[in-house]
N, C-alpha and C positions, 0 to 999 in steps of 0.2 A: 373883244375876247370871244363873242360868240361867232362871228366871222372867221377866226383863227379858229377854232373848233370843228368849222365845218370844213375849213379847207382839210383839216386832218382828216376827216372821214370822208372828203374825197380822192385824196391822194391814196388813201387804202384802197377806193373804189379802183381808182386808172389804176395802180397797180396789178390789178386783180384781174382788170379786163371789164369789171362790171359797171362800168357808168355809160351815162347815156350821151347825146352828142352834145347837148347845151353844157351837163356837168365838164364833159371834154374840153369845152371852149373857156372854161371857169380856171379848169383848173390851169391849161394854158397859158391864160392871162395871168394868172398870181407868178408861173414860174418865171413870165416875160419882165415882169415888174422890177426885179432886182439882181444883180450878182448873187447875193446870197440865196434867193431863192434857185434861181439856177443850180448850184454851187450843191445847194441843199438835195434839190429832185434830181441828180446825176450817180448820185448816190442809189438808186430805188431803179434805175432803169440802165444798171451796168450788168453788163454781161454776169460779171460776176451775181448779180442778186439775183439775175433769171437760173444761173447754174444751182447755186443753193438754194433756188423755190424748188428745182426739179428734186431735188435729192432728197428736200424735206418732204414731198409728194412720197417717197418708197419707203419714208421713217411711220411717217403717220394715216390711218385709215380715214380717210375723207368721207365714206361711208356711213360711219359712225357720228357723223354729227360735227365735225372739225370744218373752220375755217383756220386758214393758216395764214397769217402776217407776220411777214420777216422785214427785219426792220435789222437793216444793215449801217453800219457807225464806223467810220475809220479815224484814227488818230494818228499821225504821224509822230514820232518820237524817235531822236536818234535816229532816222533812217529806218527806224523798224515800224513796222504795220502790224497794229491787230485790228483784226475781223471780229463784231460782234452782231450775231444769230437771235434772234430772241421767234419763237411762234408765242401765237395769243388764242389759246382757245373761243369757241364762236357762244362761249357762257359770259363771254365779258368784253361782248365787242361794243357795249356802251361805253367803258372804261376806256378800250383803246382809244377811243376818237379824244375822252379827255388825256390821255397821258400822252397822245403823239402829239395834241397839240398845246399841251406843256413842252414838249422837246423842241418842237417848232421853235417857238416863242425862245427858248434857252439857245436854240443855234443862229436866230436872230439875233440875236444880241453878243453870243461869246460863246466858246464849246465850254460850259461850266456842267461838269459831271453830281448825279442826285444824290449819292452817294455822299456823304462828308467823308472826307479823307483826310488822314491823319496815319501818323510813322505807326507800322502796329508789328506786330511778329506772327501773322496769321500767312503760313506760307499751306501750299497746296502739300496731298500726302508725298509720298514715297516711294520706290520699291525697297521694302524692307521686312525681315518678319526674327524671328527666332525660332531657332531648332533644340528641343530639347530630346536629348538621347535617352535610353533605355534606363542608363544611371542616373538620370535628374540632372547629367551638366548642359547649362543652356549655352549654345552658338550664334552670336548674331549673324544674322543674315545682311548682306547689302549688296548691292546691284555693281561695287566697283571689288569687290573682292574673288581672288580664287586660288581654293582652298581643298584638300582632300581629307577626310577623314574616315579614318579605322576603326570599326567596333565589331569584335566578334568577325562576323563574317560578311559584314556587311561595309559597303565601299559606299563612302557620300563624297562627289564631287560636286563642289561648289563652282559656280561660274556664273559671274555675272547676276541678274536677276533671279536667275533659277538654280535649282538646285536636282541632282539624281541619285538614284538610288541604286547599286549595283549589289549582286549579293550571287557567293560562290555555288552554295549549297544550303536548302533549306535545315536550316539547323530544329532538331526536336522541339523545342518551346523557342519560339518565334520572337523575337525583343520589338517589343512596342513604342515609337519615334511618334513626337508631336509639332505641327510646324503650326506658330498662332502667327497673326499680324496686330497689331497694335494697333490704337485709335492714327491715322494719318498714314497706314502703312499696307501694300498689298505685295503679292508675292508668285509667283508660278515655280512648280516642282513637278517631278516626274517620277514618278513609283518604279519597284522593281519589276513590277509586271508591263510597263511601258505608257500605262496611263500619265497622263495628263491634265492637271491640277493648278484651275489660280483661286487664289485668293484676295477675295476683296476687305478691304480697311475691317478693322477688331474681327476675326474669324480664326478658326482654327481646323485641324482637322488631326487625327490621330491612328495613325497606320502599324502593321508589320514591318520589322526589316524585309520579312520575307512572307507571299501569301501561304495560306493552305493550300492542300492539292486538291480541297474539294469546294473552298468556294475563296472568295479577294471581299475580305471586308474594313472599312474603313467606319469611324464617329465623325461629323463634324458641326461645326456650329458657327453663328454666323453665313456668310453669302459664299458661295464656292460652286464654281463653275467646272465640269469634269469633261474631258474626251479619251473614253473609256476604252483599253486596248480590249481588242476581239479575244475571246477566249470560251469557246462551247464549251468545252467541261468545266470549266470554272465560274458561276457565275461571280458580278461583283454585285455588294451588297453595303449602301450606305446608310449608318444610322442615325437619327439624333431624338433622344426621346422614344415617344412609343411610335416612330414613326419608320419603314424600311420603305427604301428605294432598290430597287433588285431590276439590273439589267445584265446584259452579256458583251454588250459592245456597242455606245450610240457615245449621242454627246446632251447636258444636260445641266441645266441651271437649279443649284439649290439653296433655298432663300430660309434659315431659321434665327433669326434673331432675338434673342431671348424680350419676351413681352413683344411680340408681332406674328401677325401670320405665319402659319409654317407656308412654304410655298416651293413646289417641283414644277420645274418648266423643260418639256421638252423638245430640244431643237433637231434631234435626227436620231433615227433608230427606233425601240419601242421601250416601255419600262412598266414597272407592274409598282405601285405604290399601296402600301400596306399598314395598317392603322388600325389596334384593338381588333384582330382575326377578319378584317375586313378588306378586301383590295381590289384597287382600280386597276386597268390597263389605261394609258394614255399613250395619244399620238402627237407627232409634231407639229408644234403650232399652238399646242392645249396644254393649261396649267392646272394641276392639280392644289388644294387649296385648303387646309384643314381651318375654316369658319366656326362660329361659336355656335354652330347648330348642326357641324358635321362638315366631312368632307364633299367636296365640292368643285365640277370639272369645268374651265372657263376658255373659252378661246382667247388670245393672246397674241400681241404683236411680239416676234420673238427680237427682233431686232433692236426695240426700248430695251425689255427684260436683261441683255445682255451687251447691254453697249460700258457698260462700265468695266468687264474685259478688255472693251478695244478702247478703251481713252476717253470715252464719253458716260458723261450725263445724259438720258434720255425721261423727261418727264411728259406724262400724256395725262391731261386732268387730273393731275394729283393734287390733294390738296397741302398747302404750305407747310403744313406741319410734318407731313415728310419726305417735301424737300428741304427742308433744313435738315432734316434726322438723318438725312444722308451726306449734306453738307458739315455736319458736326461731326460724323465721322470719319471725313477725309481730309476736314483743314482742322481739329482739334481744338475748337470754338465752343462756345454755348449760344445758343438762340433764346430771346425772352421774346416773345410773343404778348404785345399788351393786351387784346383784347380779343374775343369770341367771331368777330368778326375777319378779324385776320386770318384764325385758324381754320373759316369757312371758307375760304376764298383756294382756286386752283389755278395751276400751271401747268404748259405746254410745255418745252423748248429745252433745245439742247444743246451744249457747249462744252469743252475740251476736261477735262478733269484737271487738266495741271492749271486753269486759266490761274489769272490773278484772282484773288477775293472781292477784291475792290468792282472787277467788270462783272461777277459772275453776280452779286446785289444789285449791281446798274442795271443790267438783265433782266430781275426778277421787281426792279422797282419799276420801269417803267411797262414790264407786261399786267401787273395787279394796283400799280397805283398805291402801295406803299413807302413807306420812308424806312431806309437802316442805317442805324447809326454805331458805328463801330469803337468799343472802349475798350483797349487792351486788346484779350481775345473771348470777349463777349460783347454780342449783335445784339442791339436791339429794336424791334420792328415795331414800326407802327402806322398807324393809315397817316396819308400824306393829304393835307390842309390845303 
């Protein structure tokens, strides 16, 4: 066993580039030894895995203390192929050498996944949200529908995923529309002023049919991501709480979820962040941070911060407890976390938001070395024996 251990944390070495000539000759030897070992290390030196080290090079700041092991898994099924990514933080590269060479050991023998798997109804979210109009009647929203609706003076065209907002003539008192998404469900819409709005899983946000002539203000709550159309005499103005975000025209991550950080992340443009008569200017790159001692300006990789727009998961040393809290609110599960220990423990790595449940747990069990066992649609984690 301890020999199979080492070979794992030399194969992360040759991977990497960092071993020396004797460890070269070692590791050489173990892949000559079998088909399977073959079979196995083909896997770690295809093209494909040097493509996706390079990529996860421009994801994560290596500067900051990151080693990155990607640990690529193919399964054949039906003729279909899935790719599985996992990075390991360089906090728990004693763990990797034991869980790679637990997986070792498990593809020596059969592909049997850590995972217990069993029939469950835990599917990935949605594009889905509801539109509640001026009068309180709610619209579902869904990504295959399309649909026009009239209020007042206001034109909602439905299409697909998104939804727009068209409107004649500002009307004297302005009817105020709410688009939420549900726990499993995200959404994009586009205001009458030509902004640009998604929605990530339980979020809301609550608008004009039509702006003011002196300023575009919008509430929201939950994660919502904005590309905010140009307008000098209008600023636009988001709020949730005692907190304003005031810009004129950039693009802009905003993160408030009730019982969590407030959190403004800016990716182009400038925005002034305002909180009890006080406020910041931030620039691209920098997140602004309301902490239990005050706000607070942090540099940021914007690319994690916002990869859940583009179809990803992006975690950079977060600790488990919220990556679950984020996978609870995209696949509609509960997480039980047994012990203090688990919930100290972080993650790297990033993978497809639609993946299956089953690979996106395989993922996070073999980069932390715990076990999840799935009952219905409640997981539950525990350190793995």
């Amino acid at each position: 066993m301890k020999n199979v251990y080492r070979i794992a944390k030399l194969i992360q070495a040759y991977v990497s580039g960092k071993v020396s000539t004797e460890e070269r000759e070692e590791v050489e030897h173990w892949i000559e030894e079998s088909d399977r070992h073959r079979e196995l290390f083909r896997t770690f030196e295809s093209e494909e895995f040097v493509n996706i080290q390079r990529v996860e090079h421009e994801w994560f700041d290596e500067e900051r203390g990151f080693r990155r092991f990607i640990l690529a898994k193919r399964t054949i099924d039906k003729r279909r192929v899935f790719r599985r990514v996992a990075t390991i933080a360089a906090t728990f590269v004693l763990l990797i050498g034991v869980c790679l060479g637990r997986w070792v050991i498990l593809q020596e023998k059969e592909s049997v996944p850590l995972v217990k798997l069993e029939k469950n109804s835990i599917v990935p979210g949605e594009r889905k949200a509801v539109l509640v109009l001026s009068d309180g009647e709610h619209v579902d929203l869904r990504d295959t529908m399309q649909v026009e609706i009239v209020e007042r003076e206001t034109r909602i065209f439905v299409a697909g995923d998104s939804t727009r907002l068209v409107v004649k003539d500002s009307p004297i008192d302005p009817s105020l529309h709410t688009v939420f998404t549900p726990v499993g469900g995200e959404y994009k819409l586009t205001l009458s002023d030509g902004t640009r709005v998604w929605l990530n899983a339980s979020s809301r946000i609550q608008f004009p049919a039509v702006f003011r002539s002196d300023r575009r203000e919008v509430r929201v709550e939950g994660e919502v991501y904005f590309e905010v159309s140009k307008d000098s005499a209008r600023p636009f103005l988001v709020r949730t709480g005692d907190v304003v975000v005031k810009v004129l025209g950039t693009s802009f991550n905003v993160r408030a979820y009730p019982g969590e950080e407030y959190k403004t992340t800016l990716v182009e443009g400038s925005v002034t962040v305002g909180y009890l008569g006080e406020t910041m200017k931030i620039r691209p790159g920098q997140q602004w941070v309301l902490e239990k001692d005050g706000p607070k300006v942090h540099e940021v990789k914007i690319k994690s911060i916002v990869s859940w727009k583009n179809g990803d998961f992006a975690f950079e040393d977060q600790v488990l407890p919220e990556v679950f809290n984020e996978l609870e609110r995209w696949y509609d599960i509960d997480v039980f976390m047994s012990n203090d220990a688990i919930r100290n423990m972080k993650f790297t790595g990033i993978f497809p938001r639609y993946e299956n449940i089953n690979d996106v747990l395989h993922i996070i069990e073999l980069a932390t070395c715990v076990k999840c066992s799935i009952s219905g649609k409640t997981i539950v984690v525990s350190m793995d024996k």
